[in-house]
Backbone as ProteinMPNN parsed JSONL, in Angstrom:
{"seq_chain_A": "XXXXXXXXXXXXXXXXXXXXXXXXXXXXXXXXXXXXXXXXXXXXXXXXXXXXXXXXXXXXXXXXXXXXXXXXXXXXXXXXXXXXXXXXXXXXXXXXXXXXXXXXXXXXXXXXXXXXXXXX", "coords_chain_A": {"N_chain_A": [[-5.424, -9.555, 69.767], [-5.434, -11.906, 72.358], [-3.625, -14.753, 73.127], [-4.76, -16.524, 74.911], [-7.609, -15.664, 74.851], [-10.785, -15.897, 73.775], [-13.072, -16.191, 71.126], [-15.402, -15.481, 68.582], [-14.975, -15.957, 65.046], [-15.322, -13.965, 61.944], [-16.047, -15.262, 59.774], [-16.972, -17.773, 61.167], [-19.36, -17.08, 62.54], [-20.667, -16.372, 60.242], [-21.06, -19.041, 59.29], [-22.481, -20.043, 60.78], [-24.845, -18.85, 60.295], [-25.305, -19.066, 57.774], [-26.085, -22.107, 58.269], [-28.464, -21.521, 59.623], [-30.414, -20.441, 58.468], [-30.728, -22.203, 56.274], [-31.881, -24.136, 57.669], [-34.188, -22.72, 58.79], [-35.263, -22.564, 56.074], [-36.041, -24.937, 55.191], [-37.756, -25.461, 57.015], [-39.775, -24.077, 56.715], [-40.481, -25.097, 54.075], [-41.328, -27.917, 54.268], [-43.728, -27.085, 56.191], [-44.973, -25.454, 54.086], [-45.929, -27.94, 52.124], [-47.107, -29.292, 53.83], [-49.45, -27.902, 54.204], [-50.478, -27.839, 51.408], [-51.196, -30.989, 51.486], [-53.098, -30.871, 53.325], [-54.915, -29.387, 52.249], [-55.556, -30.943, 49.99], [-56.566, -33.616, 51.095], [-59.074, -31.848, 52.816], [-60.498, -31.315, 50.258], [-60.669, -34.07, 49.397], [-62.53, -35.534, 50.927], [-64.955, -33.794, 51.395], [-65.601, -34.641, 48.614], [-65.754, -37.0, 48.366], [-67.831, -36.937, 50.625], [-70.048, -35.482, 49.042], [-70.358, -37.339, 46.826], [-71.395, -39.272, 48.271], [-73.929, -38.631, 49.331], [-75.27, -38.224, 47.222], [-75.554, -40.647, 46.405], [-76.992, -41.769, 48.558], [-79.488, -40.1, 47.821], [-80.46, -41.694, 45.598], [-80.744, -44.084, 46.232], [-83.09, -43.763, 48.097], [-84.617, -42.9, 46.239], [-85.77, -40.574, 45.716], [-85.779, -37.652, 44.29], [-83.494, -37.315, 42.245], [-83.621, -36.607, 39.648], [-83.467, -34.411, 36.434], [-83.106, -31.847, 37.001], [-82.1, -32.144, 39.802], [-79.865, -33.351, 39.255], [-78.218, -31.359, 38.336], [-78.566, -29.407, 40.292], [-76.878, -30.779, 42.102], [-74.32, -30.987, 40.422], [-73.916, -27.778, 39.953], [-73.639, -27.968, 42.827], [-71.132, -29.211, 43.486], [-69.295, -27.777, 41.819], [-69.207, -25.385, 43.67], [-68.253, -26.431, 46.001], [-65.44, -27.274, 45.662], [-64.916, -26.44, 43.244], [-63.839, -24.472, 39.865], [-63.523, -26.691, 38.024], [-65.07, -28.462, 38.968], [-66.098, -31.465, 38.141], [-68.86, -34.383, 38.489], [-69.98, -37.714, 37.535], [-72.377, -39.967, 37.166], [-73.016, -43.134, 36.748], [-75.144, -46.214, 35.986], [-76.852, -48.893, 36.614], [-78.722, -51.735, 36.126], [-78.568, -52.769, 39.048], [-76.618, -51.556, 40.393], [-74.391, -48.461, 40.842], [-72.125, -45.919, 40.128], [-70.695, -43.477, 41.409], [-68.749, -40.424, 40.085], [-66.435, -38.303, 41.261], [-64.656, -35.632, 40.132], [-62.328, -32.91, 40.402], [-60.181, -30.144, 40.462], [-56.282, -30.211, 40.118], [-52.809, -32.371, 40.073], [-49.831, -31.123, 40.585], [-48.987, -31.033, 38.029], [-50.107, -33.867, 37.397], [-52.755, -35.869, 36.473], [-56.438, -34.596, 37.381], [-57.901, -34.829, 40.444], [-59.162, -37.45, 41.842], [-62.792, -38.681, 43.195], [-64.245, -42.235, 43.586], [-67.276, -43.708, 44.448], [-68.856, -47.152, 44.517], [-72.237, -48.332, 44.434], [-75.291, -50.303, 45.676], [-78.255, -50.25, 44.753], [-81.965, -50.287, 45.039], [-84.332, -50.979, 42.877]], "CA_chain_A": [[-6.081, -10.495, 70.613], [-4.234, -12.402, 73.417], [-3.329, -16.206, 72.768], [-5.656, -16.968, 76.426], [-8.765, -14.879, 74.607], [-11.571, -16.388, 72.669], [-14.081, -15.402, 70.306], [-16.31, -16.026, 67.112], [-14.27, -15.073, 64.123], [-16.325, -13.404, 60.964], [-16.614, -16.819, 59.456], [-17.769, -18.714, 62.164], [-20.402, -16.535, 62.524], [-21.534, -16.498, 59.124], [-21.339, -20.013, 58.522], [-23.702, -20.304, 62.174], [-26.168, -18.21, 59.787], [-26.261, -19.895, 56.597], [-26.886, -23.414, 58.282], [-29.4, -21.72, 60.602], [-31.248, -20.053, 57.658], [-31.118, -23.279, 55.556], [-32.797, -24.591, 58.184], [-35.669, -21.979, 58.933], [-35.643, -22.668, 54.709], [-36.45, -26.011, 54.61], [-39.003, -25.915, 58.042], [-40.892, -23.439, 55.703], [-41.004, -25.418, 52.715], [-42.485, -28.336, 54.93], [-44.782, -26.187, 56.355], [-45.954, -25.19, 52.539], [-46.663, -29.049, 51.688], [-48.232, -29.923, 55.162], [-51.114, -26.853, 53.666], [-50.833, -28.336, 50.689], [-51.438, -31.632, 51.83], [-54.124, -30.768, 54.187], [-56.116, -28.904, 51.498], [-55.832, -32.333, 49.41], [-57.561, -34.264, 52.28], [-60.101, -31.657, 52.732], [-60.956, -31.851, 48.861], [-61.2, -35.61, 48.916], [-63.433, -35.487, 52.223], [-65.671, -33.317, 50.282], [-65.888, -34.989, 47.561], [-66.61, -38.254, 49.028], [-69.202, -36.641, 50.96], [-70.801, -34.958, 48.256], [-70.771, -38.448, 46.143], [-72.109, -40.472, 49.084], [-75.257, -37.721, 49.592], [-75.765, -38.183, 46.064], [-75.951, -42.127, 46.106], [-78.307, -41.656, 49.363], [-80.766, -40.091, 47.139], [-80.696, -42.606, 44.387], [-81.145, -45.175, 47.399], [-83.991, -43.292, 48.835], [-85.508, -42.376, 45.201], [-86.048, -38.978, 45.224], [-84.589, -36.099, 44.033], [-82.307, -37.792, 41.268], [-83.786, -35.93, 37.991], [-82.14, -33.727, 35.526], [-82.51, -30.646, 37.605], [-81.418, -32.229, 40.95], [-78.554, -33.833, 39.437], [-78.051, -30.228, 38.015], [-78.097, -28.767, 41.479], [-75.828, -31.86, 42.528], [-73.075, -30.732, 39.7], [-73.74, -27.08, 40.741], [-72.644, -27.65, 44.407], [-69.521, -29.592, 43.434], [-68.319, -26.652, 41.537], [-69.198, -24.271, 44.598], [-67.708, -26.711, 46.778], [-64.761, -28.116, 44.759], [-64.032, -25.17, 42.162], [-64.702, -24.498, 38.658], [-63.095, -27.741, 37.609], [-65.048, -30.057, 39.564], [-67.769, -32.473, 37.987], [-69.346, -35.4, 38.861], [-70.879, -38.552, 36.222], [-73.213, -41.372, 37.599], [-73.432, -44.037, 35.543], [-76.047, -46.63, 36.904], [-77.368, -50.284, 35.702], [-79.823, -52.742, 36.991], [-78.806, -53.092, 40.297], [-75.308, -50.921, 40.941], [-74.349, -47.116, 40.843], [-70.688, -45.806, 40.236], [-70.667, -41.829, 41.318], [-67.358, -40.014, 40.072], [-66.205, -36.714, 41.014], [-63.021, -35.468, 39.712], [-61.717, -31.33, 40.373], [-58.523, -29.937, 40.617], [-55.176, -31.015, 39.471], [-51.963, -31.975, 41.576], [-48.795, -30.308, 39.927], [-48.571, -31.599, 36.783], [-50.825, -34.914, 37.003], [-54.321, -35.362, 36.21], [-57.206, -34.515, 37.944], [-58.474, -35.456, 41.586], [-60.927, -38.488, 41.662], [-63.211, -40.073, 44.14], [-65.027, -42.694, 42.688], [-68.208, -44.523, 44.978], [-69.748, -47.735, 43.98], [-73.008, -48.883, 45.908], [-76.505, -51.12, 45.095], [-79.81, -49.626, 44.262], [-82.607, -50.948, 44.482], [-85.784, -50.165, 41.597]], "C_chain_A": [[-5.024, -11.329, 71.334], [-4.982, -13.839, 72.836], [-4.632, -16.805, 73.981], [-7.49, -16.324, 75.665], [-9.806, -15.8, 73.605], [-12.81, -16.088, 72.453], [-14.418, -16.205, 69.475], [-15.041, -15.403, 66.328], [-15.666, -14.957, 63.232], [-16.951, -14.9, 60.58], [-16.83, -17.702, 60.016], [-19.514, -18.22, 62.449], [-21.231, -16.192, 61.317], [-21.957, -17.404, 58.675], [-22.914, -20.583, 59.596], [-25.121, -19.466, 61.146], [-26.502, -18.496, 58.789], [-27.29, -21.075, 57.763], [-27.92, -22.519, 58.931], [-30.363, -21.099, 59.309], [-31.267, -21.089, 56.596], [-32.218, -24.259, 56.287], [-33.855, -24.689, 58.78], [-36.011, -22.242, 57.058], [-36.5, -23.501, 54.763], [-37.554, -26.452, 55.891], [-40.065, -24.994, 57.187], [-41.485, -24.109, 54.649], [-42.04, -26.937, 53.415], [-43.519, -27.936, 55.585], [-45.799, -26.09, 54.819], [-46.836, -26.781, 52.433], [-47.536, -29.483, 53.031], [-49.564, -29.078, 54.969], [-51.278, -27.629, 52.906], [-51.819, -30.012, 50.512], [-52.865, -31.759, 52.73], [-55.247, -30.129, 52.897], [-56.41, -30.003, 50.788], [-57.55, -32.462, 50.211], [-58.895, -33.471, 52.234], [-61.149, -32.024, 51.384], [-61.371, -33.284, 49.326], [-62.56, -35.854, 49.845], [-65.108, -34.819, 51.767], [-66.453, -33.743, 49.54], [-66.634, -36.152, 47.574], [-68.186, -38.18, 49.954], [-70.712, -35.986, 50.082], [-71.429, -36.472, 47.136], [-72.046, -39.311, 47.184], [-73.38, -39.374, 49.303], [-76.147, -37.915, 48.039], [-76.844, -39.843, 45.894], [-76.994, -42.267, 47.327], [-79.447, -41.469, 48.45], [-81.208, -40.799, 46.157], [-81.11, -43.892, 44.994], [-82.665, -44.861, 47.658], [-85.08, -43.023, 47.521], [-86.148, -41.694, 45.104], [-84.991, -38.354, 44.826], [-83.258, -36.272, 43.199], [-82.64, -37.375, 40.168], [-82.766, -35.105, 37.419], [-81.957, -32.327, 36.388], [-82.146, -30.807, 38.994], [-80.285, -32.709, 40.818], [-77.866, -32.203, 38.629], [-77.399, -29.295, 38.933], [-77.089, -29.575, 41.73], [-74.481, -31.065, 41.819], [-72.714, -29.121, 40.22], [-72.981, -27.204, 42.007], [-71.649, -28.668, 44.307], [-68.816, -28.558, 42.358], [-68.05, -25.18, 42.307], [-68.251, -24.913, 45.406], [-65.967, -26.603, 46.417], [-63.923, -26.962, 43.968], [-64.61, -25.632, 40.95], [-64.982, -25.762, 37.941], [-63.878, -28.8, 37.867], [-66.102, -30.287, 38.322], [-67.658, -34.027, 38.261], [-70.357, -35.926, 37.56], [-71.374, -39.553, 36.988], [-73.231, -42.075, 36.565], [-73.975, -45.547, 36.195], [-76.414, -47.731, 35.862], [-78.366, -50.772, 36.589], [-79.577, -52.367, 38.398], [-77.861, -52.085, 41.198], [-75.238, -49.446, 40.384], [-72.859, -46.494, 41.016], [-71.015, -44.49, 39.839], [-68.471, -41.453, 41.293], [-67.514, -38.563, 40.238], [-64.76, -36.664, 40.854], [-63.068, -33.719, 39.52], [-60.42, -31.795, 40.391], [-57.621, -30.288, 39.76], [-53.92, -30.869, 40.683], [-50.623, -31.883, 40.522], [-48.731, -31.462, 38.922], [-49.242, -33.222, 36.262], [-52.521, -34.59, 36.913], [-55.187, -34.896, 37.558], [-57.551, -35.433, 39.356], [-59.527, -36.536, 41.448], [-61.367, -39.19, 42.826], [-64.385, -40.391, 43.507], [-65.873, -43.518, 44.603], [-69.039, -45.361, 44.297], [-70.968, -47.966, 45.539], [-74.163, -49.621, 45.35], [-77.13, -50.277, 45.401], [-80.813, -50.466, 43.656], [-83.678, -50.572, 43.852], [-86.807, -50.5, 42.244]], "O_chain_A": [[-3.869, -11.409, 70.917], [-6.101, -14.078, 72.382], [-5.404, -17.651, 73.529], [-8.494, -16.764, 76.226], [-9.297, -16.36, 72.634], [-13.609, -15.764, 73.331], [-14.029, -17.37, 69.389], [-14.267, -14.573, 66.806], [-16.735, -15.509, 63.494], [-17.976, -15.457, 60.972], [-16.935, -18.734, 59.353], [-20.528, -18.914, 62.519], [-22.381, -15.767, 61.425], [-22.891, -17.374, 57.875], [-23.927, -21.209, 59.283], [-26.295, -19.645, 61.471], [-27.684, -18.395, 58.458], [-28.491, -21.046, 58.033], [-28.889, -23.172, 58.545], [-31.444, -21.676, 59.434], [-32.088, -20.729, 55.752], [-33.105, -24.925, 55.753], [-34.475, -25.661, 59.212], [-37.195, -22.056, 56.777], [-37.668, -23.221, 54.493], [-38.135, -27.537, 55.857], [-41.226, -25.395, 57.102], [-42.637, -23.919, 54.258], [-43.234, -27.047, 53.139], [-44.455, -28.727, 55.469], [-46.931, -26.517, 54.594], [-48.053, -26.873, 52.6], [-48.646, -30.008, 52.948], [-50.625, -29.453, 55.469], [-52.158, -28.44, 53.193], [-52.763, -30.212, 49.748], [-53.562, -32.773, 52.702], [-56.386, -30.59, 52.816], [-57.612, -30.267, 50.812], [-58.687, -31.995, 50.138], [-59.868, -34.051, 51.752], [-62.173, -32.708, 51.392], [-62.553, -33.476, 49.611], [-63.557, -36.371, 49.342], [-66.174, -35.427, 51.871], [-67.663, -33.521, 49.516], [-67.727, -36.383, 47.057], [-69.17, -38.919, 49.985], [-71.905, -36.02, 50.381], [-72.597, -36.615, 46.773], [-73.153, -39.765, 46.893], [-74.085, -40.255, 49.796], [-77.355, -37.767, 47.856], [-77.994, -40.113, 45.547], [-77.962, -42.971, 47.039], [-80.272, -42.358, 48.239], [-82.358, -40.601, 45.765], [-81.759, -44.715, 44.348], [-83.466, -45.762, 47.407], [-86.283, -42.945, 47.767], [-87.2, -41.843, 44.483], [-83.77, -38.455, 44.953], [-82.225, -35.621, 43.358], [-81.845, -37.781, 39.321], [-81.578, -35.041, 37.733], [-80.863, -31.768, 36.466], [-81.846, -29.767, 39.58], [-79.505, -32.722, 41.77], [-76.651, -32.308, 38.459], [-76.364, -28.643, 38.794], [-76.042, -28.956, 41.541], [-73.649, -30.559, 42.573], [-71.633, -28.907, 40.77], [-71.899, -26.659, 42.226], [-71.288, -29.015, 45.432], [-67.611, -28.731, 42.178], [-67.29, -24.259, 42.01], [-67.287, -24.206, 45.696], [-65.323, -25.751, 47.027], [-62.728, -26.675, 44.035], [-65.398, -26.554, 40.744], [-66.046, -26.068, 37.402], [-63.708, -29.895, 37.332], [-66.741, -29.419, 37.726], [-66.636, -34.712, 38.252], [-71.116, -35.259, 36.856], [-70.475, -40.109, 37.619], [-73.469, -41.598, 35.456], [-73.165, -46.076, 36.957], [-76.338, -47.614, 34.639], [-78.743, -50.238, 37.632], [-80.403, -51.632, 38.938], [-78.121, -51.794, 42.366], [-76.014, -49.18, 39.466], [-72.395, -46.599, 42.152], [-71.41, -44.115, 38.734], [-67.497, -41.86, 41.927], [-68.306, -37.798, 39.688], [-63.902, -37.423, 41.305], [-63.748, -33.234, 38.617], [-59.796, -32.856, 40.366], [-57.971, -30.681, 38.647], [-53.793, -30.071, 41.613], [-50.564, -32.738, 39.638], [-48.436, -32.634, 39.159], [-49.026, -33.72, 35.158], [-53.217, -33.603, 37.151], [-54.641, -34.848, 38.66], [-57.457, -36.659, 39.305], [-60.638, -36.355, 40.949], [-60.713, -40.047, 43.419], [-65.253, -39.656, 43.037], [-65.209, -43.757, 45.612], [-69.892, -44.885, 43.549], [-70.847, -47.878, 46.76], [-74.023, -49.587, 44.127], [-76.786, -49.464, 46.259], [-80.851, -51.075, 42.587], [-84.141, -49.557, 44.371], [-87.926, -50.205, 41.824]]}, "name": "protein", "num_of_chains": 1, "seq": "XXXXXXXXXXXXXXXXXXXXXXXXXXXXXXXXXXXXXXXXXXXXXXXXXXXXXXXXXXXXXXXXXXXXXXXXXXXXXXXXXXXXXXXXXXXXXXXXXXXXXXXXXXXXXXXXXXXXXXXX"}
């Protein structure tokens, strides 16, 4: 090669291909959690909607017996997954619906809790 000539050498060009593949690495692995993240959200969205449809009908006073809160638990394990369920637990005047599926790596379970009044 002439002193006036210039080029890549081997290792210029290899090191141009780690960083550039460390850094298609790590746009992938954000990519992964931005799914991950987004499936969250949907879950909670869900869940909250499925609670608040619930506490409608306990408002409205129908359709809160043992086999509609039956169906109720049903379609939060269609929605949700096997994991999910949902507990009401209800007094005089107030109504606290929980649903809890899932799990997020290594901590407990998903929860959205809704309080609301009811009146008898």
């Amino acid at each position: 090669m002439r002193a006036g000539e210039g080029g890549l050498t081997l290792i210029e060009v290899t090191l141009s291909i780690v960083v550039l593949a460390v850094g298609v690495l790590g746009a992938a692995g954000m990519q992964l959690r931005a799914l991950q993240a987004s499936e969250q959200a949907r879950g909670h969205s869900q869940a909250a909607w499925l609670a608040q449809g619930w506490l409608e009908r306990m408002r409205a006073g129908s359709g809160v017996g043992p086999i509609d809160q039956s169906r109720w638990q049903a379609e939060l394990k269609r929605t949700l997954g096997d994991a999910a369920e949902g507990n009401v637990r209800r007094d005089v005047e107030r109504v606290q619906i929980e649903v809890r599926w899932g799990r997020v790596q290594g901590d407990g379970p998903l929860i959205v809790s809704l309080q609301g009044r009811v009146e008898r």
